[in-house]
C-alpha positions in Angstrom: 67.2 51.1 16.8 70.2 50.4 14.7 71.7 53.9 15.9 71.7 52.3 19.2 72.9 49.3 18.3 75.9 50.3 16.6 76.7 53.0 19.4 77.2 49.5 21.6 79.5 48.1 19.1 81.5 51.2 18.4 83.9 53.8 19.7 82.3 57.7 19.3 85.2 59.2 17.6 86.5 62.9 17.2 89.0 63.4 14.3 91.3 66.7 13.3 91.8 65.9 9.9 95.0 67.6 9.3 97.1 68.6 6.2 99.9 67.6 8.1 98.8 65.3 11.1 95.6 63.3 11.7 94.6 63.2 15.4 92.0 60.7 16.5 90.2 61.1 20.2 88.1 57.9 21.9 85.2 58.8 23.5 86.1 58.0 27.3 89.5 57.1 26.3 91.4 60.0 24.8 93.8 61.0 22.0 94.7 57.2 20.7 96.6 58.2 17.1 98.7 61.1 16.4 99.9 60.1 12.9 101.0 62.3 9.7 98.6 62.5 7.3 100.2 60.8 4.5 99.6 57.6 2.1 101.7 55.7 0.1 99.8 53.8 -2.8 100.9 51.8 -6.4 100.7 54.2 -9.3 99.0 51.5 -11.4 96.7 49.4 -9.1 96.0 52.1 -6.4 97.0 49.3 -3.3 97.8 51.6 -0.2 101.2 50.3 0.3 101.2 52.5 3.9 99.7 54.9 6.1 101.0 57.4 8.4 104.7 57.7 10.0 105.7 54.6 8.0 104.2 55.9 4.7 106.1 59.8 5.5 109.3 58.0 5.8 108.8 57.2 2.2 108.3 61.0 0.8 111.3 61.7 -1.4 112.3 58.4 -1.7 110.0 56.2 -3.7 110.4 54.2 -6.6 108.3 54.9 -9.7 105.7 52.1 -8.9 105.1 53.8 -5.7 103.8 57.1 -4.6 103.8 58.9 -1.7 101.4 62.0 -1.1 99.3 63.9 1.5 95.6 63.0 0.5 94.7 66.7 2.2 96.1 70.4 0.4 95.1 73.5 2.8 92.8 71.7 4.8 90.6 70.1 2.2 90.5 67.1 0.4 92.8 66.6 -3.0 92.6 62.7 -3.3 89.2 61.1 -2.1 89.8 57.9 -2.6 93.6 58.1 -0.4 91.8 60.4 2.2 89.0 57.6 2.5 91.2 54.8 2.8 92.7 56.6 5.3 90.0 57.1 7.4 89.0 53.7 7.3 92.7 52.5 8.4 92.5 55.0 11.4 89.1 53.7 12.1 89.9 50.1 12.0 92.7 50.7 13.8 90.8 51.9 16.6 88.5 49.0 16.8 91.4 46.5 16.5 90.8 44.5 20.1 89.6 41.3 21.1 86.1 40.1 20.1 83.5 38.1 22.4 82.7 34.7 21.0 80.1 34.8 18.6 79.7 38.6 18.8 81.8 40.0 15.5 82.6 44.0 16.4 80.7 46.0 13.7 82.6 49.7 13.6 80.0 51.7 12.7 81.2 54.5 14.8 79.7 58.4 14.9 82.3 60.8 14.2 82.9 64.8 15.1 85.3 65.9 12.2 87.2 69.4 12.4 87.3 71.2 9.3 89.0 75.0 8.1 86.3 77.3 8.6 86.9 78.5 5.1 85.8 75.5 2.8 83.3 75.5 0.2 79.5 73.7 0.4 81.7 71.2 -1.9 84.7 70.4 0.0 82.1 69.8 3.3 80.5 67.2 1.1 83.5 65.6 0.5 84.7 65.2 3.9 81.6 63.8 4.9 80.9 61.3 2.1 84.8 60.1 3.0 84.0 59.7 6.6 80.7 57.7 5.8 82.6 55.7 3.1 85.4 54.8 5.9 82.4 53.0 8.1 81.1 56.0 10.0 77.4 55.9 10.6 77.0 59.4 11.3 79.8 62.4 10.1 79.3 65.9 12.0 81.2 68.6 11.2 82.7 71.5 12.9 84.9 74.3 12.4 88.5 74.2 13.0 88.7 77.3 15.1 85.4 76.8 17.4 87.0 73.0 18.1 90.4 74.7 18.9 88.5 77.2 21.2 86.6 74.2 22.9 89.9 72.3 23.4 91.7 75.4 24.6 89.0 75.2 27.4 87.6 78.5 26.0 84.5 80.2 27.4 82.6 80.3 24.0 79.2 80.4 25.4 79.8 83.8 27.7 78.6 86.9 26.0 82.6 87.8 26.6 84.6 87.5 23.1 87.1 85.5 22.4 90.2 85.1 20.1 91.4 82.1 18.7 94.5 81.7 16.0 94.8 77.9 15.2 98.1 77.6 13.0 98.0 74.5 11.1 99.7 72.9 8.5 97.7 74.0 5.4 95.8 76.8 7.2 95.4 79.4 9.7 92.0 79.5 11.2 91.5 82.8 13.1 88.4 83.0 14.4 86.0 85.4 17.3 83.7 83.8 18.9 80.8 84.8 21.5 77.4 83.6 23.1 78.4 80.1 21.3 79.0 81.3 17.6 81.7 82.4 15.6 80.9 86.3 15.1 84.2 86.9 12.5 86.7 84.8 10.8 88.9 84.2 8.1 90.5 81.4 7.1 94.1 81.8 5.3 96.0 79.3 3.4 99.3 80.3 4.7 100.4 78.3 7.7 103.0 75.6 8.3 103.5 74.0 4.9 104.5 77.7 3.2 107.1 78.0 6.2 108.6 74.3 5.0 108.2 75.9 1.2 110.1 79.5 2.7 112.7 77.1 4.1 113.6 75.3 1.0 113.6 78.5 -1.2 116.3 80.2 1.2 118.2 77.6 1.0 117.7 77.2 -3.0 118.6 80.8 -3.0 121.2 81.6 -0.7 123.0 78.2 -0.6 122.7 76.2 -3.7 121.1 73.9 -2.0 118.6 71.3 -2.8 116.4 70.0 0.0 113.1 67.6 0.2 110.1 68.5 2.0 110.9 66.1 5.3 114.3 67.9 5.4 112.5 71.8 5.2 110.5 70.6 8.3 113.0 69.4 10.3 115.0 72.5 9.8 111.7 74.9 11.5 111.2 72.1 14.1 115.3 72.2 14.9 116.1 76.3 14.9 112.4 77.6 13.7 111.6 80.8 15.2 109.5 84.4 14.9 111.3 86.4 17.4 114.8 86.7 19.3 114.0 84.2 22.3 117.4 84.4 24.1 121.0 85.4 23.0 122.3 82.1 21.8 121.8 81.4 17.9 121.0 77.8 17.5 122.6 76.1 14.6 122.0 73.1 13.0 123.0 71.1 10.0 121.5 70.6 6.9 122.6 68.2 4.1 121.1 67.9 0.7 122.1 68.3 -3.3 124.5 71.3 -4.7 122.8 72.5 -7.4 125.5 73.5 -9.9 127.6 70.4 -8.8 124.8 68.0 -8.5 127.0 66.5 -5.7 126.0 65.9 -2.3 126.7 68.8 0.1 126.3 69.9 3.8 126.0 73.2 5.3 125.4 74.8 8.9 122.4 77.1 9.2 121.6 79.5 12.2 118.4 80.5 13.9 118.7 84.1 12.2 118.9 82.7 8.9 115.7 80.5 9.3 113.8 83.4 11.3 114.6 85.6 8.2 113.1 83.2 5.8 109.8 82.7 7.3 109.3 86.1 8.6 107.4 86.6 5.4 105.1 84.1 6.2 104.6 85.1 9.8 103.5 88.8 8.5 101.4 87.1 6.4 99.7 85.5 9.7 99.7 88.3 11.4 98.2 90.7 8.9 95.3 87.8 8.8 95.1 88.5 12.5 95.1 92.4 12.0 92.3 92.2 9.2 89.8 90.0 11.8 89.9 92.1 14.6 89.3 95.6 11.8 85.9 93.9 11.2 85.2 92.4 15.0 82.7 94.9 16.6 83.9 97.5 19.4 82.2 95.9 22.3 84.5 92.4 21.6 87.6 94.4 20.9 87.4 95.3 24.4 87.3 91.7 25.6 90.1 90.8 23.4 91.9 93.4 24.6 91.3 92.4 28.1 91.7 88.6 27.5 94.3 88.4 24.5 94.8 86.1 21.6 95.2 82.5 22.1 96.9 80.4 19.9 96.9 76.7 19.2 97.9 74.1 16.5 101.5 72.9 15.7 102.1 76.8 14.1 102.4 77.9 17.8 105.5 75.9 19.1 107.4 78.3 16.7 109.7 79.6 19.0 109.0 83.0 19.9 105.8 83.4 17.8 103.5 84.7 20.5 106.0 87.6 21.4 106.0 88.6 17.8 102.0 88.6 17.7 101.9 90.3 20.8 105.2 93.0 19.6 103.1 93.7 16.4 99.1 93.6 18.2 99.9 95.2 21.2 98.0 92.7 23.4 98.4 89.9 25.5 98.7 86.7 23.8 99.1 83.1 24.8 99.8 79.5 24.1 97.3 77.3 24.9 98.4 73.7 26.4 99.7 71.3 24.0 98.5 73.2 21.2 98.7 70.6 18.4 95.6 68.5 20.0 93.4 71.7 20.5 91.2 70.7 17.6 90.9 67.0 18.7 90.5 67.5 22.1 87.4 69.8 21.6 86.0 67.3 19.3 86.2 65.2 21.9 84.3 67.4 24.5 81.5 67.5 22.0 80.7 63.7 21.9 80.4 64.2 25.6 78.1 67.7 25.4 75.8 67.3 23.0 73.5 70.0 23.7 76.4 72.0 22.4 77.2 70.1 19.4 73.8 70.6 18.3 74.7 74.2 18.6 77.8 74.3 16.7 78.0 72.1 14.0 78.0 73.0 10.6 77.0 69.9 8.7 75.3 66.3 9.9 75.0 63.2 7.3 74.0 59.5 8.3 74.1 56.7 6.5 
């Protein structure tokens, strides 16, 4: 009775809880918030000062009463409390409209939350018992790389396997999937951050150069690539500390350069890949061979990084459409099928 009562007064929500980003999708509505996944709190009183884009313009520049932090390492939890309150801000933020006179809007919503496939009995726990503590009524759970495979429009219910690489920010999730399960899978913590972290070590290295986090990202998202895409060599500037002068210092780095330093990283993916298809079974190699790799998170707009996987794999593989909403957008089919959701989650808890 409640159930249905609060299912009048809420919005059904599905939520990619992201290292990097936190995606929220509104039953019948769509993707609403796209924000990064970052808080910014007081050291001594633990008020949230911000959430999201406002509180990532603060990383790297804080004063000593403030800090400002990603409340998710490799796709699990590291601050509760931070990764609660955000929830409840994204949740709230969603109910935000105007109310009917003498009818207050209780959010009590039910929520489909993606998680890495990799996470311990413990780390589940916590996401649910955040989600419930944020005003959710009811916190599903479902792997990251079966959510990506739903979103990518993926037939995961056909006896035909299927290959899914979801490149995150804190994890790679590369998963098979047939006859609606997930058959192998591994789950590495080597994805987008480590290429930021490859960034700012080349630069360390090779230039003397100091550079923040926001900085490291901007530099992939500006020349980042994984293969030679056409002949000209982007170039783009980068300013930060000299090391030995401690002065402020600018330099001009090229696509090569950047492709150099995360190649490492992008091995690293790729030998993940490798490893899972060693241990999928012969009759699903075939499919994959047939059908290819798809890919999907923010980890695939790397320029190029399909060709590489495909150079290295000799198979097909390919993008899937707007690859950083995979996850979310197959949450979101599963508040609409639930017959499938029954069949694929991993964890349930109500309130």
């Amino acid at each position: 009775m409640f159930d249905f009562f609060f299912g009048l007064l809420s919005h059904d929500l599905g939520i990619d809880l992201g290292t990097a980003n936190t995606l929220v999708y509104v039953k019948g509505k769509g993707i609403v918030i796209r924000e990064p996944s970052v808080v910014a709190r007081h050291r001594k009183t633990k008020e949230i000062v911000a959430i999201g884009r406002e509180a990532k313009r603060m990383l790297g520049k804080t004063p000593q009463t403030i800090e400002a932090f990603r409340p998710l390492k490799d796709g699990v939890i590291a601050d509760f409390d931070a990764a609660a309150a955000m929830l409840t801000h994204y949740i709230k933020l969603v109910h935000e409209q105007p109310k009917r006179p003498g009818f207050p809007r209780v959010p009590r919503p039910k929520v489909v939350i993606g998680i890495p496939s990799g996470v311990t009995e413990v780390e589940r726990r916590a996401v649910s018992e955040a989600a419930i503590m944020a005003g959710a009524r009811e916190a599903i759970l479902i792997e990251e790389p079966m959510a990506a495979a739903i979103g990518a429009g993926l037939p995961i219910e056909e006896s035909n396997g299927s290959f899914i690489c979801d490149i995150g920010g804190g994890t790679s999730e590369i998963a098979v999937l047939s006859l609606g399960g997930i058959v192998v899978n591994r789950s590495i913590r080597i994805a987008g951050d480590e290429m930021d972290e490859a960034i700012t070590s080349f630069m360390r290295l090779k230039y003397s150069l100091l550079i923040g986090e926001q900085t490291a990202e901007a530099v992939k998202l500006a020349v980042g690539s994984a293969f030679p895409i056409d002949k000209t060599d982007r170039v783009t500037v980068v300013r930060g500390r000299d090391i030995e002068t401690g002065l402020p210092k600018t330099v001009r780095v090229s696509e090569t350069e950047i492709r150099e330093a995360i190649s490492s990283v992008v091995s690293e993916i790729i030998e993940g890949i490798s490893e899972t298809i060693e241990e999928t079974p012969p009759e699903l190699v075939g499919d994959i061979i047939e059908h290819g790799i798809v890919l999907a998170g923010g980890g695939a707009l790397i320029g190029g990084i399909d060709k590489r996987i495909a150079t290295e794999m000799k198979m097909p593989v390919w993008i899937t459409d707007d690859p950083q909403t995979a996850v979310v957008r197959g949450c979101g089919k599963l508040l609409d099928d639930l017959e499938l959701l029954r069949k694929v989650k991993v964890a349930a808890r109500k309130v």
